[in-house]
N, CA, C and O atoms as a GROMACS GRO file, in nm:
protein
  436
    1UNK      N    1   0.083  -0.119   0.000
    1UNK     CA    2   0.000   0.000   0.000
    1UNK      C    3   0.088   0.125   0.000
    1UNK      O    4   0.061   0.217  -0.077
    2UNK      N    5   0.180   0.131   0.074
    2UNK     CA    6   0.300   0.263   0.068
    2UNK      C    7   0.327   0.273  -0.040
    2UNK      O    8   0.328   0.388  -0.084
    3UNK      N    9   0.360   0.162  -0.131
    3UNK     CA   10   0.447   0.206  -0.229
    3UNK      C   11   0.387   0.263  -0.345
    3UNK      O   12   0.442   0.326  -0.436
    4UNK      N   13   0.240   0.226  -0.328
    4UNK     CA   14   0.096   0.269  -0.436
    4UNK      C   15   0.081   0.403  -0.450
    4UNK      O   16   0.076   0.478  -0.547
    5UNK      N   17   0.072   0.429  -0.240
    5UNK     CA   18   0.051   0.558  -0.263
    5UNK      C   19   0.168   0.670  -0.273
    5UNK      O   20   0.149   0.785  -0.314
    6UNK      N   21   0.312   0.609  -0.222
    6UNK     CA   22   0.363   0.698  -0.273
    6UNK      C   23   0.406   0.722  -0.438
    6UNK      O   24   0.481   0.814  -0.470
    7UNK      N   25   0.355   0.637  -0.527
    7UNK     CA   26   0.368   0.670  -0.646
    7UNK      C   27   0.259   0.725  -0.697
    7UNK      O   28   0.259   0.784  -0.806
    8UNK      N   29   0.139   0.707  -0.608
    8UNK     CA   30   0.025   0.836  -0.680
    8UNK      C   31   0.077   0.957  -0.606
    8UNK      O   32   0.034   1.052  -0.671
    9UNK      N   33   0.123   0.986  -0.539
    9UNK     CA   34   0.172   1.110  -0.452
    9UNK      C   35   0.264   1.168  -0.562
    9UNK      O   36   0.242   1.278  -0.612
   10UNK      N   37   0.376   1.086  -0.598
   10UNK     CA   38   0.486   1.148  -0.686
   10UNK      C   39   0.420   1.196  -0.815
   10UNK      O   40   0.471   1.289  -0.879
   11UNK      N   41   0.299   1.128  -0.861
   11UNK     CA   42   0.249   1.126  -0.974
   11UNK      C   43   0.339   1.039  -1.106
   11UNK      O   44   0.374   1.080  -1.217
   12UNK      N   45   0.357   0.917  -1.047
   12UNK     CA   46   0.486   0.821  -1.135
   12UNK      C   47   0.364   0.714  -1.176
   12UNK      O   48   0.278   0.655  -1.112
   13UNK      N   49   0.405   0.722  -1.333
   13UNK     CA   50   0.342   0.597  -1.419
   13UNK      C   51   0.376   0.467  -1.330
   13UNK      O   52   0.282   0.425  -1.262
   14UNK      N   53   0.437   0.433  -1.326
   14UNK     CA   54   0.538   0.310  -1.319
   14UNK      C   55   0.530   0.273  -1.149
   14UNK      O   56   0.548   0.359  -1.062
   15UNK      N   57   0.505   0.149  -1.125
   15UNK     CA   58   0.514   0.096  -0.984
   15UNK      C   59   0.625   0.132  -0.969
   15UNK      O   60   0.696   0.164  -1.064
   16UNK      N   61   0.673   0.136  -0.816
   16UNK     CA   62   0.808   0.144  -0.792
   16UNK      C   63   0.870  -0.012  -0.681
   16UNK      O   64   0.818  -0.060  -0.580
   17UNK      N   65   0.992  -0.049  -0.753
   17UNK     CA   66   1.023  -0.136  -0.691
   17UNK      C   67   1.031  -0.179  -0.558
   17UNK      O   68   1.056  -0.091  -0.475
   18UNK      N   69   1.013  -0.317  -0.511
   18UNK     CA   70   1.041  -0.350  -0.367
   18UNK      C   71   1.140  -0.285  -0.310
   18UNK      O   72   1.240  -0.255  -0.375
   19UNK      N   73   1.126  -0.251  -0.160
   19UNK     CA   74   1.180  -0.229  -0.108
   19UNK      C   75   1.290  -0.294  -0.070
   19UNK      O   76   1.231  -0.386  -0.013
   20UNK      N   77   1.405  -0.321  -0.056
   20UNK     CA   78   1.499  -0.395   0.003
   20UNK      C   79   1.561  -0.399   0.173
   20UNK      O   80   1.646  -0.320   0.216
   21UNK      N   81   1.510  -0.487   0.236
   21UNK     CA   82   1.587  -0.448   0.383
   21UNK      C   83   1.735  -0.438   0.408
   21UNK      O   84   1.804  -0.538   0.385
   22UNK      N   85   1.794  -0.323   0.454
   22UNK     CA   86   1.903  -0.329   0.451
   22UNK      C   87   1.939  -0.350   0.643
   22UNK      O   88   1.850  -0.360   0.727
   23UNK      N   89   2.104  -0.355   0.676
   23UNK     CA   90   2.134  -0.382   0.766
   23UNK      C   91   2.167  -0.225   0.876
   23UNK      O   92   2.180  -0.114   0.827
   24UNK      N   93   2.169  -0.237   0.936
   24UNK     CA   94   2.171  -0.082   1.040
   24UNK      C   95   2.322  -0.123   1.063
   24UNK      O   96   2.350  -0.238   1.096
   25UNK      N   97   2.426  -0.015   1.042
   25UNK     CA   98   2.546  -0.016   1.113
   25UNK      C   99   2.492   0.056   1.264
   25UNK      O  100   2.416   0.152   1.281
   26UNK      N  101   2.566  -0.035   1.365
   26UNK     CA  102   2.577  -0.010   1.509
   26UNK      C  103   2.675   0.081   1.520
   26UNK      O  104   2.778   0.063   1.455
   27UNK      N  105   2.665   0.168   1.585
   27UNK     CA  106   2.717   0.250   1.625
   27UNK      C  107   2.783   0.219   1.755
   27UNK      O  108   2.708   0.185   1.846
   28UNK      N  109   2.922   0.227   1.782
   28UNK     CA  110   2.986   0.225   1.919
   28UNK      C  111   2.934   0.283   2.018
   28UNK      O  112   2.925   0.398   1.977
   29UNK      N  113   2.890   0.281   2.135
   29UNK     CA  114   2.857   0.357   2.223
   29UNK      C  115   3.016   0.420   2.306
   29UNK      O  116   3.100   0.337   2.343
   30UNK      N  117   3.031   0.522   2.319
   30UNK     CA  118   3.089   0.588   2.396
   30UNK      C  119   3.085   0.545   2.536
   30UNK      O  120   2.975   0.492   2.552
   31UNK      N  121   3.164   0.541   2.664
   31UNK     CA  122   3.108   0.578   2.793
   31UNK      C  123   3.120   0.717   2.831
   31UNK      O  124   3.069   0.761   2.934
   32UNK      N  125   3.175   0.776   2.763
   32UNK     CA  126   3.123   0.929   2.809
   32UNK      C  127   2.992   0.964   2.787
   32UNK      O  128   2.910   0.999   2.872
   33UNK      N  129   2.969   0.947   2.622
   33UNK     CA  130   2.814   0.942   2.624
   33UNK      C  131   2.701   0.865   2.744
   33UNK      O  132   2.596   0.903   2.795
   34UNK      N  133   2.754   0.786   2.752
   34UNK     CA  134   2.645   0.644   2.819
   34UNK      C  135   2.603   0.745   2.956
   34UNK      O  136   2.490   0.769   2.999
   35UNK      N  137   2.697   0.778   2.992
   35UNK     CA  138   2.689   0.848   3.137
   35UNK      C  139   2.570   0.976   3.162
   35UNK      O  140   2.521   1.026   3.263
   36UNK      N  141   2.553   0.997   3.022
   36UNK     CA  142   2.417   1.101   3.023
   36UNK      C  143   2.325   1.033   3.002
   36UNK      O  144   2.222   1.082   3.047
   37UNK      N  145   2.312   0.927   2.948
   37UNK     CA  146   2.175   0.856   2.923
   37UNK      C  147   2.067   0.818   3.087
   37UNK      O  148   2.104   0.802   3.203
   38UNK      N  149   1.959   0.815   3.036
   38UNK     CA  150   1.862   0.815   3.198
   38UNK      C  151   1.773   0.709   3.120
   38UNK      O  152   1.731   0.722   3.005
   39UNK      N  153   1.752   0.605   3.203
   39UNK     CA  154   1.630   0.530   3.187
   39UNK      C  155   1.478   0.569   3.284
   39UNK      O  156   1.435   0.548   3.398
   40UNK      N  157   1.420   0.656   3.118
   40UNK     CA  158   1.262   0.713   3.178
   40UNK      C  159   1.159   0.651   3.253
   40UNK      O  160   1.058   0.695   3.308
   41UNK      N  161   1.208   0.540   3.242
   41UNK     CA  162   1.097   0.430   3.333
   41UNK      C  163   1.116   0.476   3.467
   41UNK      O  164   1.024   0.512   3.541
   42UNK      N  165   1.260   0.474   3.503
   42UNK     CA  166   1.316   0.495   3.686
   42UNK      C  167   1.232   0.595   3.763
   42UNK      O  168   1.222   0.713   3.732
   43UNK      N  169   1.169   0.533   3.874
   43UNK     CA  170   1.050   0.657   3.968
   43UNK      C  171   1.089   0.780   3.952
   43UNK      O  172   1.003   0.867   3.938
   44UNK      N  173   1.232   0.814   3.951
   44UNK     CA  174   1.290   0.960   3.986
   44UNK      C  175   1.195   1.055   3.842
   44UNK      O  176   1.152   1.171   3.842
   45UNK      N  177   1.190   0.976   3.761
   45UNK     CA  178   1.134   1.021   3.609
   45UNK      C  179   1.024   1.009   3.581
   45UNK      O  180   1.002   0.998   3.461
   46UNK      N  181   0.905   1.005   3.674
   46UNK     CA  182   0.788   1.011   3.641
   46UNK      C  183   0.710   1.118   3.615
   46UNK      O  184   0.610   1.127   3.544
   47UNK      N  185   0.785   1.224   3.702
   47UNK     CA  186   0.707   1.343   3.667
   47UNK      C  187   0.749   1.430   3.521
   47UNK      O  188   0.683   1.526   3.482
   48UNK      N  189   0.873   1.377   3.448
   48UNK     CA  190   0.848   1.401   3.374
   48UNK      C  191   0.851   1.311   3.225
   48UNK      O  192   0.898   1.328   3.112
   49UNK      N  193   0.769   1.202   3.299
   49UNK     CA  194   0.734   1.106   3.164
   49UNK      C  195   0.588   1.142   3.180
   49UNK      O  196   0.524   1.091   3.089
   50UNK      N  197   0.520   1.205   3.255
   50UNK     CA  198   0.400   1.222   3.265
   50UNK      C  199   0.372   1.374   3.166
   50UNK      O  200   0.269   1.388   3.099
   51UNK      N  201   0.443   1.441   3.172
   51UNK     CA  202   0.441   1.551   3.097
   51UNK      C  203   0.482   1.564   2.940
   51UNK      O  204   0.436   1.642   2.857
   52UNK      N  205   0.576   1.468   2.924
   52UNK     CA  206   0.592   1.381   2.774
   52UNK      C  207   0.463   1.288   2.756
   52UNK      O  208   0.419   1.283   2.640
   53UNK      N  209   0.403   1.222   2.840
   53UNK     CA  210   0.248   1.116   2.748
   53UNK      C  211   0.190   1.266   2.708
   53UNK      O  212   0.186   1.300   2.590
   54UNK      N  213   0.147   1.352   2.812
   54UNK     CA  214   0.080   1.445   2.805
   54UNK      C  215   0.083   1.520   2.697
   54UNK      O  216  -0.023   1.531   2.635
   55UNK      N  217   0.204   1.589   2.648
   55UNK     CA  218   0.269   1.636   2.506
   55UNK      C  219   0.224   1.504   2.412
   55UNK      O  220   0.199   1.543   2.298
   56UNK      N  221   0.214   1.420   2.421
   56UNK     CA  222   0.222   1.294   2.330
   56UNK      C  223   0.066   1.305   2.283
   56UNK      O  224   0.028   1.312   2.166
   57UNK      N  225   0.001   1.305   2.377
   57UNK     CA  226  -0.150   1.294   2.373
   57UNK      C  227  -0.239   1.435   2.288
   57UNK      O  228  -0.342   1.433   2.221
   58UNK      N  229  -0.152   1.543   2.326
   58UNK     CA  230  -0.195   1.692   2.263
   58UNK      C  231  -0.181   1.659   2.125
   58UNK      O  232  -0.272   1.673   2.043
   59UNK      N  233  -0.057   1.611   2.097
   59UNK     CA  234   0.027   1.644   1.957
   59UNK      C  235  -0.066   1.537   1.852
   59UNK      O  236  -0.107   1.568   1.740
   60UNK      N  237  -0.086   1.394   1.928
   60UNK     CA  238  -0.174   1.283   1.864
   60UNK      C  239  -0.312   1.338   1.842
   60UNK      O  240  -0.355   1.331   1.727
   61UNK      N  241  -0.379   1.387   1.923
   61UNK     CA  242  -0.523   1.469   1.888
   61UNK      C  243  -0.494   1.582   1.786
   61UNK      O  244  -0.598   1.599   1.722
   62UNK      N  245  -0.399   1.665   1.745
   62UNK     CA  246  -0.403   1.734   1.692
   62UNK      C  247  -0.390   1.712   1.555
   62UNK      O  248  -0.441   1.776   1.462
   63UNK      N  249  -0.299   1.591   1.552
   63UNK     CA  250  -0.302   1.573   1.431
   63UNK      C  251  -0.404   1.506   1.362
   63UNK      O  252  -0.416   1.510   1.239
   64UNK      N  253  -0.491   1.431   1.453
   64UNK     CA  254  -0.628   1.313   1.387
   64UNK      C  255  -0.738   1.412   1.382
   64UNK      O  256  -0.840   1.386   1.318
   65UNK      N  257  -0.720   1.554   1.464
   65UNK     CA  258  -0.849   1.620   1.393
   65UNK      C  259  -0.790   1.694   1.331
   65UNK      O  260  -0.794   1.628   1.227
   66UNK      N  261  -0.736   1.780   1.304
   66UNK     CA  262  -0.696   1.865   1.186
   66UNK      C  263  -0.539   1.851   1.079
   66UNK      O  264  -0.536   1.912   0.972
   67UNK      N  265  -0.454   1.791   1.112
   67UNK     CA  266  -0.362   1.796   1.002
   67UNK      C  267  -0.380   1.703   0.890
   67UNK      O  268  -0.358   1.728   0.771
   68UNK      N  269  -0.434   1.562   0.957
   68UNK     CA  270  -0.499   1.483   0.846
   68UNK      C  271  -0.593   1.484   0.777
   68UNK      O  272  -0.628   1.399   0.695
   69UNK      N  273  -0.644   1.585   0.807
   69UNK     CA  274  -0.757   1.632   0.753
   69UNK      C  275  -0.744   1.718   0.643
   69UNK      O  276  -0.836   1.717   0.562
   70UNK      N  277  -0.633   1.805   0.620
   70UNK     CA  278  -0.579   1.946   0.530
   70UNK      C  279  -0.582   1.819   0.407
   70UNK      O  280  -0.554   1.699   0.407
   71UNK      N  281  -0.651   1.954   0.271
   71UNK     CA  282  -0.650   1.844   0.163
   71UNK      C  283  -0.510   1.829   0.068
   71UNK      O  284  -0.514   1.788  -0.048
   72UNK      N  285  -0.347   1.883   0.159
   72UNK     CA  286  -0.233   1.904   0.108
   72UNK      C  287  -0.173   1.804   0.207
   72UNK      O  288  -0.053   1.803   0.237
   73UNK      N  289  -0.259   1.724   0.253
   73UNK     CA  290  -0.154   1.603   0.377
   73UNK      C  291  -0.205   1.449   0.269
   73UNK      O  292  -0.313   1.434   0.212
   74UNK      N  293  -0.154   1.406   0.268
   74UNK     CA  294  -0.110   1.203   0.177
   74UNK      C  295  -0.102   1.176   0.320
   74UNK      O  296  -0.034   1.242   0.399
   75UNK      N  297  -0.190   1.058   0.354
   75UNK     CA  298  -0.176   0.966   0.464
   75UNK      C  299  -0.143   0.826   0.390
   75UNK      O  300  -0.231   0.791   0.311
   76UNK      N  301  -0.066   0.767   0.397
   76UNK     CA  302  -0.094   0.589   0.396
   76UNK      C  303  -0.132   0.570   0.489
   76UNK      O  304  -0.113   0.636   0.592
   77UNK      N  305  -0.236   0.416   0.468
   77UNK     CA  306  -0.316   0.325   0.544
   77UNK      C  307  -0.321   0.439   0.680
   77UNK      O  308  -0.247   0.457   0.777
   78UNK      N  309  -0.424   0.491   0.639
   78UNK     CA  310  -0.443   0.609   0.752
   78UNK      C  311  -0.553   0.583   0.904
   78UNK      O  312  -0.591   0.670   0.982
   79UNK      N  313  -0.584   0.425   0.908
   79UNK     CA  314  -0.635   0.376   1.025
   79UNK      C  315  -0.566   0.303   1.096
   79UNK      O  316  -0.608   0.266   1.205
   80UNK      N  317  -0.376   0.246   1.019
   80UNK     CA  318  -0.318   0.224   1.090
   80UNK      C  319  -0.226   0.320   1.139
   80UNK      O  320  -0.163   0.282   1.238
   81UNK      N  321  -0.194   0.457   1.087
   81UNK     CA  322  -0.159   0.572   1.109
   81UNK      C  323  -0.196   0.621   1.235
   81UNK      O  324  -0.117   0.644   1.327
   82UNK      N  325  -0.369   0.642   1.239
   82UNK     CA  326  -0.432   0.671   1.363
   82UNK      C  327  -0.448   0.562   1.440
   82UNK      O  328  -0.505   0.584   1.547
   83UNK      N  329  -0.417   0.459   1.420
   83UNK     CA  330  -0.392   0.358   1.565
   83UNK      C  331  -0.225   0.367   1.612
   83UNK      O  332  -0.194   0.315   1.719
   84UNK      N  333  -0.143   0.422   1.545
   84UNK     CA  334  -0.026   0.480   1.576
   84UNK      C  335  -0.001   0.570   1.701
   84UNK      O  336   0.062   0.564   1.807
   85UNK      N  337  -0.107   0.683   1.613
   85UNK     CA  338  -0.088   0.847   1.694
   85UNK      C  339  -0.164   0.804   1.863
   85UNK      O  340  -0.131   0.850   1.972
   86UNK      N  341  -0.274   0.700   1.834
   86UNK     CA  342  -0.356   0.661   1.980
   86UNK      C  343  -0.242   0.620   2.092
   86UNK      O  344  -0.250   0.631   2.214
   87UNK      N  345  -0.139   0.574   2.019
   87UNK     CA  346  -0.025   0.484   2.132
   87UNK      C  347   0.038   0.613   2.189
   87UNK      O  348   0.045   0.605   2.311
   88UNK      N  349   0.083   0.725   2.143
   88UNK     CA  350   0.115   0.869   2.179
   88UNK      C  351   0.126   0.874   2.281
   88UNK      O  352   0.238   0.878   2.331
   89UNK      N  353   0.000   0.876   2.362
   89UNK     CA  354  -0.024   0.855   2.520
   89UNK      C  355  -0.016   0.744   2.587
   89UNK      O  356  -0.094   0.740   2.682
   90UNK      N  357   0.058   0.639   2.571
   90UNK     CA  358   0.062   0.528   2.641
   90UNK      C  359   0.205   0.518   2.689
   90UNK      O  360   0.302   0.521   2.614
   91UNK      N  361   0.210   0.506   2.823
   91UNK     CA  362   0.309   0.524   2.897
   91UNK      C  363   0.396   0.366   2.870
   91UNK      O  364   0.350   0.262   2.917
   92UNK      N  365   0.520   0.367   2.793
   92UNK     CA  366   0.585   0.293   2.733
   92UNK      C  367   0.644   0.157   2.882
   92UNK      O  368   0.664   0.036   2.883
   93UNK      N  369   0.650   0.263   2.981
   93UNK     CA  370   0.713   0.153   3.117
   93UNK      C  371   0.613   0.080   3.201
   93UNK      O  372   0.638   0.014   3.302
   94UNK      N  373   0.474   0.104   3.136
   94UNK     CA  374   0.402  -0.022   3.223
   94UNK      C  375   0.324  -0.087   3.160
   94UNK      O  376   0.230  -0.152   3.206
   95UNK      N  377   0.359  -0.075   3.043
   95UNK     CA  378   0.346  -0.233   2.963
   95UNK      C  379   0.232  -0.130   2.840
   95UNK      O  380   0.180  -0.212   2.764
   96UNK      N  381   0.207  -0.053   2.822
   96UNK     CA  382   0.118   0.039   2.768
   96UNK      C  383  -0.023  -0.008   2.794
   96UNK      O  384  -0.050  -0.093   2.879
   97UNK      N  385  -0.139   0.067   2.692
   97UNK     CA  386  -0.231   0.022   2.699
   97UNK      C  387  -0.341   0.030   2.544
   97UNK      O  388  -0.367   0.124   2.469
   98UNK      N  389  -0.377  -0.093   2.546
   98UNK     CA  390  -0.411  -0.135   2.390
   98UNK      C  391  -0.514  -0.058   2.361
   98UNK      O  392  -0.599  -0.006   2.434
   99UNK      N  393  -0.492  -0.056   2.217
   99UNK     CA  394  -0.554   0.058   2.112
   99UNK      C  395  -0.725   0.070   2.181
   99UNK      O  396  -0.797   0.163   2.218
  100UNK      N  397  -0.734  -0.037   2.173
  100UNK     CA  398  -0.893  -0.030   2.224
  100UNK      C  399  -0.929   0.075   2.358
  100UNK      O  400  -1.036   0.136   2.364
  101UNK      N  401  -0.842   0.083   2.446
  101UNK     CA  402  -0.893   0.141   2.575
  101UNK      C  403  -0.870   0.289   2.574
  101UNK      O  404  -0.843   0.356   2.674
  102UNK      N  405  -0.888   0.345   2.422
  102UNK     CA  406  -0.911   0.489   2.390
  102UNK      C  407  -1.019   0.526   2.365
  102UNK      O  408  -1.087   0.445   2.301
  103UNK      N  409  -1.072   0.632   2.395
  103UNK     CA  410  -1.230   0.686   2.377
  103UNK      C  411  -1.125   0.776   2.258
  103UNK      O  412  -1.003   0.781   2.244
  104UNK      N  413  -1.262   0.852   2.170
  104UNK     CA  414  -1.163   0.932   2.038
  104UNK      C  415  -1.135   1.100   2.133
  104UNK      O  416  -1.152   1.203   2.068
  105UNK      N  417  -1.106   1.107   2.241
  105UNK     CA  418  -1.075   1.193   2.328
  105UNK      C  419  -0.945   1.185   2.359
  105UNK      O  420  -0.888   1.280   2.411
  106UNK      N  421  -0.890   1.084   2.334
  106UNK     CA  422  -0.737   0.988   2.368
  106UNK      C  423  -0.755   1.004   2.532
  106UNK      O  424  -0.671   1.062   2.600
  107UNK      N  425  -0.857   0.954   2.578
  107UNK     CA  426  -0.874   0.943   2.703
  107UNK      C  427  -0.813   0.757   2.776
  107UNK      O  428  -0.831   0.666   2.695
  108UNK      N  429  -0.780   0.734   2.847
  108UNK     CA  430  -0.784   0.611   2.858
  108UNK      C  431  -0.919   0.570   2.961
  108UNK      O  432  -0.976   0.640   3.045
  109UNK      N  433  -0.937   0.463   2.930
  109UNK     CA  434  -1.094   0.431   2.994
  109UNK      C  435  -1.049   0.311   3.100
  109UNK      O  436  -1.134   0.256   3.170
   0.00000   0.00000   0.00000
Protein backbone atom coordinates (compact mmCIF):
# COMPACT_ATOMS: atom_id res chain seq x y z
CA UNK A 1 0.00 0.00 0.00
CA UNK A 2 3.00 2.63 0.68
CA UNK A 3 4.47 2.06 -2.29
CA UNK A 4 0.95 2.70 -4.36
CA UNK A 5 0.51 5.58 -2.63
CA UNK A 6 3.63 6.98 -2.73
CA UNK A 7 3.68 6.69 -6.46
CA UNK A 8 0.25 8.36 -6.80
CA UNK A 9 1.72 11.10 -4.52
CA UNK A 10 4.86 11.48 -6.86
CA UNK A 11 2.49 11.26 -9.74
CA UNK A 12 4.86 8.21 -11.35
CA UNK A 13 3.42 5.97 -14.19
CA UNK A 14 5.38 3.10 -13.19
CA UNK A 15 5.14 0.95 -9.84
CA UNK A 16 8.08 1.44 -7.92
CA UNK A 17 10.23 -1.37 -6.91
CA UNK A 18 10.41 -3.50 -3.67
CA UNK A 19 11.80 -2.29 -1.08
CA UNK A 20 14.99 -3.95 0.03
CA UNK A 21 15.87 -4.48 3.83
CA UNK A 22 19.03 -3.29 4.51
CA UNK A 23 21.34 -3.82 7.67
CA UNK A 24 21.71 -0.82 10.40
CA UNK A 25 25.46 -0.16 11.13
CA UNK A 26 25.77 -0.10 15.09
CA UNK A 27 27.17 2.50 16.25
CA UNK A 28 29.86 2.25 19.19
CA UNK A 29 28.57 3.57 22.23
CA UNK A 30 30.89 5.88 23.96
CA UNK A 31 31.08 5.78 27.93
CA UNK A 32 31.23 9.29 28.09
CA UNK A 33 28.14 9.42 26.24
CA UNK A 34 26.45 6.44 28.19
CA UNK A 35 26.89 8.48 31.37
CA UNK A 36 24.17 11.01 30.23
CA UNK A 37 21.75 8.56 29.23
CA UNK A 38 18.62 8.15 31.98
CA UNK A 39 16.30 5.30 31.87
CA UNK A 40 12.62 7.13 31.78
CA UNK A 41 10.97 4.30 33.33
CA UNK A 42 13.16 4.95 36.86
CA UNK A 43 10.50 6.57 39.68
CA UNK A 44 12.90 9.60 39.86
CA UNK A 45 11.34 10.21 36.09
CA UNK A 46 7.88 10.11 36.41
CA UNK A 47 7.07 13.43 36.67
CA UNK A 48 8.49 14.01 33.74
CA UNK A 49 7.34 11.06 31.64
CA UNK A 50 4.00 12.22 32.65
CA UNK A 51 4.41 15.51 30.97
CA UNK A 52 5.92 13.81 27.74
CA UNK A 53 2.48 11.16 27.47
CA UNK A 54 0.81 14.45 28.05
CA UNK A 55 2.69 16.35 25.05
CA UNK A 56 2.22 12.94 23.30
CA UNK A 57 -1.50 12.94 23.73
CA UNK A 58 -1.95 16.92 22.63
CA UNK A 59 0.27 16.44 19.57
CA UNK A 60 -1.74 12.83 18.64
CA UNK A 61 -5.23 14.69 18.88
CA UNK A 62 -4.03 17.34 16.91
CA UNK A 63 -3.03 15.73 14.31
CA UNK A 64 -6.28 13.13 13.87
CA UNK A 65 -8.49 16.20 13.93
CA UNK A 66 -6.96 18.65 11.86
CA UNK A 67 -3.62 17.96 10.02
CA UNK A 68 -4.99 14.83 8.46
CA UNK A 69 -7.57 16.32 7.53
CA UNK A 70 -5.79 19.46 5.29
CA UNK A 71 -6.50 18.44 1.63
CA UNK A 72 -2.33 19.04 1.09
CA UNK A 73 -1.54 16.03 3.77
CA UNK A 74 -1.10 12.02 1.77
CA UNK A 75 -1.76 9.66 4.64
CA UNK A 76 -0.94 5.89 3.96
CA UNK A 77 -3.16 3.25 5.44
CA UNK A 78 -4.43 6.09 7.52
CA UNK A 79 -6.35 3.76 10.25
CA UNK A 80 -3.18 2.24 10.90
CA UNK A 81 -1.59 5.72 11.09
CA UNK A 82 -4.32 6.71 13.63
CA UNK A 83 -3.92 3.58 15.65
CA UNK A 84 -0.26 4.80 15.76
CA UNK A 85 -0.88 8.47 16.94
CA UNK A 86 -3.56 6.61 19.80
CA UNK A 87 -0.25 4.84 21.32
CA UNK A 88 1.15 8.69 21.79
CA UNK A 89 -0.24 8.55 25.20
CA UNK A 90 0.62 5.28 26.41
CA UNK A 91 3.09 5.24 28.97
CA UNK A 92 5.85 2.93 27.33
CA UNK A 93 7.13 1.53 31.17
CA UNK A 94 4.02 -0.22 32.23
CA UNK A 95 3.46 -2.33 29.63
CA UNK A 96 1.18 0.39 27.68
CA UNK A 97 -2.31 0.21 26.99
CA UNK A 98 -4.11 -1.35 23.90
CA UNK A 99 -5.54 0.58 21.12
CA UNK A 100 -8.93 -0.30 22.24
CA UNK A 101 -8.93 1.41 25.75
CA UNK A 102 -9.11 4.89 23.90
CA UNK A 103 -12.30 6.86 23.77
CA UNK A 104 -11.63 9.32 20.38
CA UNK A 105 -10.75 11.93 23.28
CA UNK A 106 -7.37 9.88 23.68
CA UNK A 107 -8.74 9.43 27.03
CA UNK A 108 -7.84 6.11 28.58
CA UNK A 109 -10.94 4.31 29.94
Amino acid sequence: IFRNDLRDFLGLKQDLPPMIPTEKKRKERSDERHEFFINICDAKHAALRQVLLQHGRDASDWIREFFIHSPDVVVSSPDYFVELLRRWGQDPCDGGVPPGNYTEEGVIQ
